[in-house]
C-alpha positions in Angstrom: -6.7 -5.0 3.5 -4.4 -1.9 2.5 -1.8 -1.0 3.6 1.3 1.5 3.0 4.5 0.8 3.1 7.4 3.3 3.8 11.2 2.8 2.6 14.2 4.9 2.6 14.5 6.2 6.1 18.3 5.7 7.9 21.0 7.8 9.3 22.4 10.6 7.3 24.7 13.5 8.4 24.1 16.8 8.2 23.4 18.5 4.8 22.4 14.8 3.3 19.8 14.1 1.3 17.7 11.0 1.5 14.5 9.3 -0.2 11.7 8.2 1.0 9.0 6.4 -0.6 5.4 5.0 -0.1 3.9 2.1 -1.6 0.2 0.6 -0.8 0.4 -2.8 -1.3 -3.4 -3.4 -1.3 -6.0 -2.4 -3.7 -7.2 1.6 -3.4 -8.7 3.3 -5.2 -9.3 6.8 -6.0 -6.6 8.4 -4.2 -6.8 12.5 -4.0 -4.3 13.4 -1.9 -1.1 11.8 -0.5 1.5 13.1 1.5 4.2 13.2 4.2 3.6 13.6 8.3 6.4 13.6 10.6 6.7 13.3 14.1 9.3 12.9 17.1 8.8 12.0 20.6 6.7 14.9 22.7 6.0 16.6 20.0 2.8 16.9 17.6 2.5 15.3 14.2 3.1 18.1 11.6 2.6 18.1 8.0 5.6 17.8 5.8 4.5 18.1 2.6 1.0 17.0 0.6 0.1 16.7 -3.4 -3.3 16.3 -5.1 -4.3 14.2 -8.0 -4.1 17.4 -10.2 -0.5 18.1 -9.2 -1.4 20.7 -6.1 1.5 20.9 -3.9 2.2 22.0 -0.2 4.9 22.0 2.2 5.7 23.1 5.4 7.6 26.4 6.1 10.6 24.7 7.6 10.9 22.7 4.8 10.5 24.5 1.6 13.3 24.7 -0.7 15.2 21.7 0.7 12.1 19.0 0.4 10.3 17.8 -3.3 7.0 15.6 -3.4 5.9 13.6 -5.7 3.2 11.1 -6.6 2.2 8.5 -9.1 -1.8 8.2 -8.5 -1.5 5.4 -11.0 0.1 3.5 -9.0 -0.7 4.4 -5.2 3.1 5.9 -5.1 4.1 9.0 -3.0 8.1 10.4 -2.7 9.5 12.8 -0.3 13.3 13.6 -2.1 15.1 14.8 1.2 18.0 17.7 0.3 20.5 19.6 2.8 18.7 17.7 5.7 19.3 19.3 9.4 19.1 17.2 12.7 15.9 18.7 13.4 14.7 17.1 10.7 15.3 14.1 12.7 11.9 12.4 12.8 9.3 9.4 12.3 8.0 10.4 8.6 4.7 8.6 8.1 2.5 8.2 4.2 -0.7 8.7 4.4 -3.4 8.7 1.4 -7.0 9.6 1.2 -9.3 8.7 -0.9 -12.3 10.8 -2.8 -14.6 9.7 0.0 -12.1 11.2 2.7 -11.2 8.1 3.8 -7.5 8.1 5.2 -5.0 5.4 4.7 -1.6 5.6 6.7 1.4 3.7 7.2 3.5 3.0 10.3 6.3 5.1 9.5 10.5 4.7 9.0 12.7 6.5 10.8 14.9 9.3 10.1 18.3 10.7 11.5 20.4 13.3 11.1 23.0 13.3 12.7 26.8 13.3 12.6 
């Protein structure tokens, strides 16, 4: 059974920076994208930020400049490096990897807050 794992969430004033990370601690295989959701309560899910196998990047407007992905398809790793965070950034931020048949993998999230 796969699943991901996510670490680094916590409390962090404002203009912080914080690292998250995703593991999958089963076996998957052929991973084409990963990436990073957020969500808080009432609100929608939104994409944070995605990379492909080749290296393809994307982010979220609200997020561009401050946020860096990065993913080890070796090893079923994704990273979301965190930089100058704001307390709406305050949120659930989830993993979530699919594989060449489109077949999406996600874990249960860790928390983030910004706050002072």
């Amino acid at each position: 059974q796969v699943q991901l794992v996510e670490s680094g969430g916590g409390l962090v004033q404002p203009g912080g920076s914080l690292r998250l990370s995703c593991l999958s601690s089963g076996t998957v295989f052929s991973i084409s994208n990963m990436g990073w959701y957020r969500q808080t309560p009432g609100k929608l899910r939104e994409m944070v930020a995605t990379i492909t196998y080749t290296g393809a990047t994307g982010y979220a407007d609200s997020v561009k400049g401050r946020f860096t992905i990065s993913g080890d398809f070796t090893k079923n790793a994704v990273y979301l490096q965190m930089s100058d965070l704001r307390p709406d950034d305050t949120a659930v931020y989830s993993c979530r990897m699919i594989n060449q048949y489109g077949v999406p993998y996600w874990g249960e999230g860790t928390l983030v807050t910004v706050s002072s």
